[in-house]
N, CA, C and O atoms as a DFTB+ gen file, in Angstrom:
392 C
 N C O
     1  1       0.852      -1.174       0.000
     2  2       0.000       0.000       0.000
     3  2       0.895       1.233       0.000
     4  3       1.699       1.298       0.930
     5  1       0.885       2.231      -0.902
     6  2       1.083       3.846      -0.764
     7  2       0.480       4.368      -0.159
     8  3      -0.347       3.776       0.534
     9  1       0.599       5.655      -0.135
    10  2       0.024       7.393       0.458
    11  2       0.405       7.706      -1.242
    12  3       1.287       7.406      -2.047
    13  1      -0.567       8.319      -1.211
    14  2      -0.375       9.663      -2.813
    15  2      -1.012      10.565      -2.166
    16  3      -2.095      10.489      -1.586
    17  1       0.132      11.944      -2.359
    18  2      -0.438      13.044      -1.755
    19  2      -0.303      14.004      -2.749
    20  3       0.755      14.072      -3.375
    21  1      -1.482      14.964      -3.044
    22  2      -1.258      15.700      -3.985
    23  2      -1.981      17.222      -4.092
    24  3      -3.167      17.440      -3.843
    25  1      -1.351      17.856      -4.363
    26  2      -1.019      19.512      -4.141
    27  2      -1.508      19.716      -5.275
    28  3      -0.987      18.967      -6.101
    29  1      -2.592      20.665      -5.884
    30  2      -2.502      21.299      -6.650
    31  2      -3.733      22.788      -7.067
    32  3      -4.619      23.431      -6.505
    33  1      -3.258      22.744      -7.975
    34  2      -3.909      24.721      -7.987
    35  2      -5.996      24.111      -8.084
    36  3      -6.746      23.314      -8.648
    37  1      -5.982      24.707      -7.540
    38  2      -7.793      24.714      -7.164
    39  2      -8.537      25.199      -8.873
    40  3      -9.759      25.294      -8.982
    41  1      -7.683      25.438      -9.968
    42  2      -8.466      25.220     -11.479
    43  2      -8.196      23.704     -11.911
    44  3      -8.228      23.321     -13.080
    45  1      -7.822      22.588     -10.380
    46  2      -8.248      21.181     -11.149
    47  2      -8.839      20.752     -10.146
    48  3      -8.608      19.596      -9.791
    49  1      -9.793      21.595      -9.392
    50  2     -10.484      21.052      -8.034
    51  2     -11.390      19.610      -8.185
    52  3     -11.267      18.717      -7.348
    53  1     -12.259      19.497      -9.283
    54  2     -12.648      18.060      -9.976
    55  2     -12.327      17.783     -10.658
    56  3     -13.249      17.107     -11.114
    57  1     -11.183      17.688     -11.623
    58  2     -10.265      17.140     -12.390
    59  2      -9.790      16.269     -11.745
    60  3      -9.637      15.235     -12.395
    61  1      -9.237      16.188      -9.932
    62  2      -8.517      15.233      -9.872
    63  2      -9.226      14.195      -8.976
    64  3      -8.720      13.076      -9.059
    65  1     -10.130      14.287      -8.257
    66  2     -11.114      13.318      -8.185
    67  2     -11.714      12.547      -9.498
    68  3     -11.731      11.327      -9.659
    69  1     -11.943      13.017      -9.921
    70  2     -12.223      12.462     -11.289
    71  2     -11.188      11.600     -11.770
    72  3     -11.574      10.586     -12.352
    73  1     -10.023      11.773     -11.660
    74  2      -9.192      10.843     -12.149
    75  2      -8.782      10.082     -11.527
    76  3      -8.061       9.204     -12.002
    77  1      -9.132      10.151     -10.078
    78  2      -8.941       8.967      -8.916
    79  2      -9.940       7.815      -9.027
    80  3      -9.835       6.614      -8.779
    81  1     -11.404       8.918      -9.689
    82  2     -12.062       7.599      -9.541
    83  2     -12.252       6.825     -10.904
    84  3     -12.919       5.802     -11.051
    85  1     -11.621       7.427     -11.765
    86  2     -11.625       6.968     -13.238
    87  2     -10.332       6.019     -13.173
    88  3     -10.029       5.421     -14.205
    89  1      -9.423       5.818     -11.829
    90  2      -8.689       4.409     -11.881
    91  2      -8.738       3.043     -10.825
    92  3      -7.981       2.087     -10.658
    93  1     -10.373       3.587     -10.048
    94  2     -11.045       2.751      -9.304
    95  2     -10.603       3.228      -8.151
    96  3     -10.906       2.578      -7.151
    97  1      -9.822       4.406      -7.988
    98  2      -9.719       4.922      -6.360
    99  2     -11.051       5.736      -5.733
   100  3     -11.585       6.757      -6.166
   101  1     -11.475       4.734      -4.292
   102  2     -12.311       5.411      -4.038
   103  2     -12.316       6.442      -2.600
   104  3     -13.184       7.294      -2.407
   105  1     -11.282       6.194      -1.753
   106  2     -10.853       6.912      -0.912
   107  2      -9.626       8.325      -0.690
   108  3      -8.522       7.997      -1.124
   109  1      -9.650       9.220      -0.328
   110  2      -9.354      10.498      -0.096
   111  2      -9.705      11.002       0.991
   112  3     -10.476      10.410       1.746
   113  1      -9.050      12.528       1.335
   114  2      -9.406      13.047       2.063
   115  2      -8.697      14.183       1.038
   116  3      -7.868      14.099       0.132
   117  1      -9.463      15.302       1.660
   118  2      -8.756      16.631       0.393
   119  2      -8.930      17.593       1.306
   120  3      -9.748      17.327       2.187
   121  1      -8.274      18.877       1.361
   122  2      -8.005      19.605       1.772
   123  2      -7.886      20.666       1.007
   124  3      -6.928      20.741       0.237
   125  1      -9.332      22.200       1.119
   126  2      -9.266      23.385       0.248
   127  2      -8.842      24.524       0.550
   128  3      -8.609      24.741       1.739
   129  1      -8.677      25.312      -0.190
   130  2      -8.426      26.846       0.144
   131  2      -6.799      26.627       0.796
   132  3      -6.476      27.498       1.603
   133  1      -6.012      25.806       0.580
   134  2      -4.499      25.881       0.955
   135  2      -3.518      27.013       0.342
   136  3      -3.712      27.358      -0.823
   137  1      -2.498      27.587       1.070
   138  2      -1.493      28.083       0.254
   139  2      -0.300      27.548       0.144
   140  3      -0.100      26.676       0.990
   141  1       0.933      27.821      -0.883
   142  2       1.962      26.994      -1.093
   143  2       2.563      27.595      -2.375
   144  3       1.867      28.237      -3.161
   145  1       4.046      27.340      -2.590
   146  2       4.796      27.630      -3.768
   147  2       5.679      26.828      -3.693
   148  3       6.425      26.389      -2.817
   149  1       5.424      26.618      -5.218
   150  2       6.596      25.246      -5.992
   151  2       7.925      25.622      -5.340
   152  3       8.242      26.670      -4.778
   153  1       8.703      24.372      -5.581
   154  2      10.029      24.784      -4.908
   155  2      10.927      25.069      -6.180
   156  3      12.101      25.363      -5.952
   157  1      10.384      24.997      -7.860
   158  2      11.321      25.245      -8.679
   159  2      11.037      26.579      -9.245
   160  3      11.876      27.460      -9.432
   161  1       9.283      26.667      -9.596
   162  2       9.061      27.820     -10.501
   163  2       7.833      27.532     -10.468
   164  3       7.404      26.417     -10.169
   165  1       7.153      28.495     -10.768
   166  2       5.750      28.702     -11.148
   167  2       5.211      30.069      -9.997
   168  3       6.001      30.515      -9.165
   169  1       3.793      30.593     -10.129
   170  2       3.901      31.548      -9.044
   171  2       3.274      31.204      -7.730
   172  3       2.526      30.227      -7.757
   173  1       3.445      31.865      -6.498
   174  2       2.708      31.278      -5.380
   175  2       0.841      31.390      -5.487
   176  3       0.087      32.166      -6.076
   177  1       0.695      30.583      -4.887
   178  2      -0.617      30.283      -4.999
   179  2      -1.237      30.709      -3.452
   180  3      -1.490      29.640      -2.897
   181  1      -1.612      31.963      -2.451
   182  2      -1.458      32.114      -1.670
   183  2      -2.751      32.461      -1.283
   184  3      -2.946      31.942      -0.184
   185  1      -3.495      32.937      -1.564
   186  2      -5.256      33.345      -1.776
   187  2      -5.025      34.437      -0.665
   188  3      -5.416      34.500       0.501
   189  1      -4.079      35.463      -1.609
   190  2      -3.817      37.014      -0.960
   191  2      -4.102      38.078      -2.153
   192  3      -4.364      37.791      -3.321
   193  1      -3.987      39.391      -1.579
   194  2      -4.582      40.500      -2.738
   195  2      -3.341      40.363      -3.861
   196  3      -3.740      40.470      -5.020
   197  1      -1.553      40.089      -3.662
   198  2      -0.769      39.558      -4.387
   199  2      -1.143      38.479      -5.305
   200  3      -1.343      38.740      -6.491
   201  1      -1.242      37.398      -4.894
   202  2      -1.233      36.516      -5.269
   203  2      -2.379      35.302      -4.813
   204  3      -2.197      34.237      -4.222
   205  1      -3.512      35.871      -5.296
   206  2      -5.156      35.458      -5.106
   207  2      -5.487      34.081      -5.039
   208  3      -6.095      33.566      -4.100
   209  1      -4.980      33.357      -6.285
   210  2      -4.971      31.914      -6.072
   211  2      -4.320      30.833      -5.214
   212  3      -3.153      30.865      -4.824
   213  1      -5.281      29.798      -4.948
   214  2      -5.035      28.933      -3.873
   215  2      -4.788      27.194      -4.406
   216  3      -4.840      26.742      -5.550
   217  1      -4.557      26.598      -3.313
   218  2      -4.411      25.310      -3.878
   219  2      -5.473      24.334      -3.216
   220  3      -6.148      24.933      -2.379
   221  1      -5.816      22.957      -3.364
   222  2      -6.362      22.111      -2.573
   223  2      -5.633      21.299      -2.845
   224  3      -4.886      21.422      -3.815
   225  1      -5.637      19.961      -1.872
   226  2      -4.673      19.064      -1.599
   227  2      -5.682      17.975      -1.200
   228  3      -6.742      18.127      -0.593
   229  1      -4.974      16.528      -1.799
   230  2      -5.801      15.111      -1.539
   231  2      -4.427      14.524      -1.406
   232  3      -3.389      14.695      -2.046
   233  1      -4.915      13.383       0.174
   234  2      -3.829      12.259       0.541
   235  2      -5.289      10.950       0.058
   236  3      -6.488      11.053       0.315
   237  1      -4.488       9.715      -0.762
   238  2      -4.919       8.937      -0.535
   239  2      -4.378       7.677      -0.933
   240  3      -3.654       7.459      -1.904
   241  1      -5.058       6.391       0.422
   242  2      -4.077       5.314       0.056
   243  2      -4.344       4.140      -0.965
   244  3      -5.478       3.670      -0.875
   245  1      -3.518       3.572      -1.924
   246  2      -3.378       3.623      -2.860
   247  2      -2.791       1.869      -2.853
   248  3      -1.657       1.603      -2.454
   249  1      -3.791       0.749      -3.372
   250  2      -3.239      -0.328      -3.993
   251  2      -1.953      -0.106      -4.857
   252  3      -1.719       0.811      -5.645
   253  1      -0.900      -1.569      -4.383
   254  2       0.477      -0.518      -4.890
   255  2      -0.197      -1.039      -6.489
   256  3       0.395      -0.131      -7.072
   257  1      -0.598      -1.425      -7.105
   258  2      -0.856      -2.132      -8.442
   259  2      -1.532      -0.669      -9.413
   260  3      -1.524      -0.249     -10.569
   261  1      -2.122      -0.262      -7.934
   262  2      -2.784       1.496      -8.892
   263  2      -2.211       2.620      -9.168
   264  3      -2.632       3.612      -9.762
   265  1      -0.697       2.262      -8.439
   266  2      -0.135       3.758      -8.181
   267  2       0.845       4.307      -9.562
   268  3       0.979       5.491      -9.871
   269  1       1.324       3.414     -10.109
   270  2       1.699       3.903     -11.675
   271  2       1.034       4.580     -12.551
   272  3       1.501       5.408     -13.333
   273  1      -0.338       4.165     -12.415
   274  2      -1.129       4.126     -13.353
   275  2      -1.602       5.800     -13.086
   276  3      -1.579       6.657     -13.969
   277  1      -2.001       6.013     -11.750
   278  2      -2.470       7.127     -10.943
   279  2      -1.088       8.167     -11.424
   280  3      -1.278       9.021     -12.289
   281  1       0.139       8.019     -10.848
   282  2       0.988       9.315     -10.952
   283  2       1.551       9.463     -12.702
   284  3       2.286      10.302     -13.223
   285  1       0.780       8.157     -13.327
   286  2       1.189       8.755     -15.340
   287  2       0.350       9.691     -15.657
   288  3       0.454      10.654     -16.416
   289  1      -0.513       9.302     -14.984
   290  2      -2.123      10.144     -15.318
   291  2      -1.740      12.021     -15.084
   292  3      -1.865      12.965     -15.865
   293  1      -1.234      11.946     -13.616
   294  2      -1.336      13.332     -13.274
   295  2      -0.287      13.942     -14.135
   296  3      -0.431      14.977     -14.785
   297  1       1.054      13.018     -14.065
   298  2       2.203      13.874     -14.519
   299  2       1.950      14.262     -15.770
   300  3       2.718      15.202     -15.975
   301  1       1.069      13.994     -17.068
   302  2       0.710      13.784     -17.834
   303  2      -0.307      15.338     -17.932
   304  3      -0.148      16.159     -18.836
   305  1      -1.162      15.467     -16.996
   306  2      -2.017      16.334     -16.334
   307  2      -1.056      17.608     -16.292
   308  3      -1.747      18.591     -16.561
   309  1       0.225      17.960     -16.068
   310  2       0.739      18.627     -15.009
   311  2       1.650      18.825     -16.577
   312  3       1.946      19.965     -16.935
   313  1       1.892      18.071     -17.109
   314  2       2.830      18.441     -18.687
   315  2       1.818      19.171     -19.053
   316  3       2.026      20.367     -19.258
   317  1       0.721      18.724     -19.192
   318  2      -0.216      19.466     -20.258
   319  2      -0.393      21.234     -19.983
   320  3      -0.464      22.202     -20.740
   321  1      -0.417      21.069     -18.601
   322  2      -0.690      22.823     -17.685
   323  2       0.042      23.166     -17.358
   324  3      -0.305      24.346     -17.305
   325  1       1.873      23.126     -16.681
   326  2       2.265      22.963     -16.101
   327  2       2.593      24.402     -15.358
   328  3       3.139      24.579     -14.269
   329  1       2.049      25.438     -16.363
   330  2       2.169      26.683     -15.209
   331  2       0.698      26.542     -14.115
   332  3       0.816      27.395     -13.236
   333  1      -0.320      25.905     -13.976
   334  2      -1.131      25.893     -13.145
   335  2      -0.697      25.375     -12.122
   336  3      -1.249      25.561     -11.037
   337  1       0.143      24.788     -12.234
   338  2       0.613      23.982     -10.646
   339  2       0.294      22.238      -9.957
   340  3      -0.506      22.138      -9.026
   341  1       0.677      21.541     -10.263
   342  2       0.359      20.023      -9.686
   343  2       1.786      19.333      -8.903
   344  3       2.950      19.661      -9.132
   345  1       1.569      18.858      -8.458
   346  2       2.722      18.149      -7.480
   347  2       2.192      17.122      -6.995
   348  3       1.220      17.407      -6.296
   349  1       2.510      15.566      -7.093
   350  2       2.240      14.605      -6.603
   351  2       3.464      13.728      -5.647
   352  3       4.559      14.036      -6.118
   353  1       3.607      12.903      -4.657
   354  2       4.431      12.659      -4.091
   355  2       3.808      11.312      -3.588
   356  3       2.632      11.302      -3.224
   357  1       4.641      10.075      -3.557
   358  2       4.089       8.641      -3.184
   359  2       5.352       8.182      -2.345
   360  3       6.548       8.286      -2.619
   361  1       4.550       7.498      -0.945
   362  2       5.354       6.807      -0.480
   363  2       4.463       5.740       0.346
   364  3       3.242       5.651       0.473
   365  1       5.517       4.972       0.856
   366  2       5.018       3.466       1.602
   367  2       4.380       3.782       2.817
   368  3       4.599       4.820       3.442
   369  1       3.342       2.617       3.269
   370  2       2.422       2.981       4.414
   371  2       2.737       1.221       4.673
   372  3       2.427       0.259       3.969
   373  1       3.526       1.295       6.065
   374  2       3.428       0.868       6.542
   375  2       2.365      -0.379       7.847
   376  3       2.555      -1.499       8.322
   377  1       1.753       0.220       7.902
   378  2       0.681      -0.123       9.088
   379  2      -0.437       0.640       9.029
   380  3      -0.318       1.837       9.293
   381  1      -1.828       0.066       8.648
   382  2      -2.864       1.101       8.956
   383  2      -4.353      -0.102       8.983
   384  3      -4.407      -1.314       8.773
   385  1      -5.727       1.217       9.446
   386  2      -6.245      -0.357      10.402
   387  2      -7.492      -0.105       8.825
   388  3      -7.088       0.484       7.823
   389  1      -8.946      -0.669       8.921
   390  2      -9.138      -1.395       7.571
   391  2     -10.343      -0.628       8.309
   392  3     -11.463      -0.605       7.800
Protein backbone atom coordinates (compact mmCIF):
# COMPACT_ATOMS: atom_id res chain seq x y z
CA UNK A 1 0.00 0.00 0.00
CA UNK A 2 1.08 3.85 -0.76
CA UNK A 3 0.02 7.39 0.46
CA UNK A 4 -0.38 9.66 -2.81
CA UNK A 5 -0.44 13.04 -1.75
CA UNK A 6 -1.26 15.70 -3.98
CA UNK A 7 -1.02 19.51 -4.14
CA UNK A 8 -2.50 21.30 -6.65
CA UNK A 9 -3.91 24.72 -7.99
CA UNK A 10 -7.79 24.71 -7.16
CA UNK A 11 -8.47 25.22 -11.48
CA UNK A 12 -8.25 21.18 -11.15
CA UNK A 13 -10.48 21.05 -8.03
CA UNK A 14 -12.65 18.06 -9.98
CA UNK A 15 -10.26 17.14 -12.39
CA UNK A 16 -8.52 15.23 -9.87
CA UNK A 17 -11.11 13.32 -8.18
CA UNK A 18 -12.22 12.46 -11.29
CA UNK A 19 -9.19 10.84 -12.15
CA UNK A 20 -8.94 8.97 -8.92
CA UNK A 21 -12.06 7.60 -9.54
CA UNK A 22 -11.62 6.97 -13.24
CA UNK A 23 -8.69 4.41 -11.88
CA UNK A 24 -11.04 2.75 -9.30
CA UNK A 25 -9.72 4.92 -6.36
CA UNK A 26 -12.31 5.41 -4.04
CA UNK A 27 -10.85 6.91 -0.91
CA UNK A 28 -9.35 10.50 -0.10
CA UNK A 29 -9.41 13.05 2.06
CA UNK A 30 -8.76 16.63 0.39
CA UNK A 31 -8.01 19.61 1.77
CA UNK A 32 -9.27 23.38 0.25
CA UNK A 33 -8.43 26.85 0.14
CA UNK A 34 -4.50 25.88 0.96
CA UNK A 35 -1.49 28.08 0.25
CA UNK A 36 1.96 26.99 -1.09
CA UNK A 37 4.80 27.63 -3.77
CA UNK A 38 6.60 25.25 -5.99
CA UNK A 39 10.03 24.78 -4.91
CA UNK A 40 11.32 25.24 -8.68
CA UNK A 41 9.06 27.82 -10.50
CA UNK A 42 5.75 28.70 -11.15
CA UNK A 43 3.90 31.55 -9.04
CA UNK A 44 2.71 31.28 -5.38
CA UNK A 45 -0.62 30.28 -5.00
CA UNK A 46 -1.46 32.11 -1.67
CA UNK A 47 -5.26 33.34 -1.78
CA UNK A 48 -3.82 37.01 -0.96
CA UNK A 49 -4.58 40.50 -2.74
CA UNK A 50 -0.77 39.56 -4.39
CA UNK A 51 -1.23 36.52 -5.27
CA UNK A 52 -5.16 35.46 -5.11
CA UNK A 53 -4.97 31.91 -6.07
CA UNK A 54 -5.04 28.93 -3.87
CA UNK A 55 -4.41 25.31 -3.88
CA UNK A 56 -6.36 22.11 -2.57
CA UNK A 57 -4.67 19.06 -1.60
CA UNK A 58 -5.80 15.11 -1.54
CA UNK A 59 -3.83 12.26 0.54
CA UNK A 60 -4.92 8.94 -0.53
CA UNK A 61 -4.08 5.31 0.06
CA UNK A 62 -3.38 3.62 -2.86
CA UNK A 63 -3.24 -0.33 -3.99
CA UNK A 64 0.48 -0.52 -4.89
CA UNK A 65 -0.86 -2.13 -8.44
CA UNK A 66 -2.78 1.50 -8.89
CA UNK A 67 -0.14 3.76 -8.18
CA UNK A 68 1.70 3.90 -11.67
CA UNK A 69 -1.13 4.13 -13.35
CA UNK A 70 -2.47 7.13 -10.94
CA UNK A 71 0.99 9.31 -10.95
CA UNK A 72 1.19 8.75 -15.34
CA UNK A 73 -2.12 10.14 -15.32
CA UNK A 74 -1.34 13.33 -13.27
CA UNK A 75 2.20 13.87 -14.52
CA UNK A 76 0.71 13.78 -17.83
CA UNK A 77 -2.02 16.33 -16.33
CA UNK A 78 0.74 18.63 -15.01
CA UNK A 79 2.83 18.44 -18.69
CA UNK A 80 -0.22 19.47 -20.26
CA UNK A 81 -0.69 22.82 -17.69
CA UNK A 82 2.26 22.96 -16.10
CA UNK A 83 2.17 26.68 -15.21
CA UNK A 84 -1.13 25.89 -13.15
CA UNK A 85 0.61 23.98 -10.65
CA UNK A 86 0.36 20.02 -9.69
CA UNK A 87 2.72 18.15 -7.48
CA UNK A 88 2.24 14.61 -6.60
CA UNK A 89 4.43 12.66 -4.09
CA UNK A 90 4.09 8.64 -3.18
CA UNK A 91 5.35 6.81 -0.48
CA UNK A 92 5.02 3.47 1.60
CA UNK A 93 2.42 2.98 4.41
CA UNK A 94 3.43 0.87 6.54
CA UNK A 95 0.68 -0.12 9.09
CA UNK A 96 -2.86 1.10 8.96
CA UNK A 97 -6.24 -0.36 10.40
CA UNK A 98 -9.14 -1.39 7.57
Amino acid sequence: MKAIFIAYNQAYNEEITTLLEECGQRGFTKWEDIGGRGSLDGEPHLGNHAWPTQNHAVLTMVEDEKVEDIMDRLRRKDLANHDLGLKAYAWNIETYLK
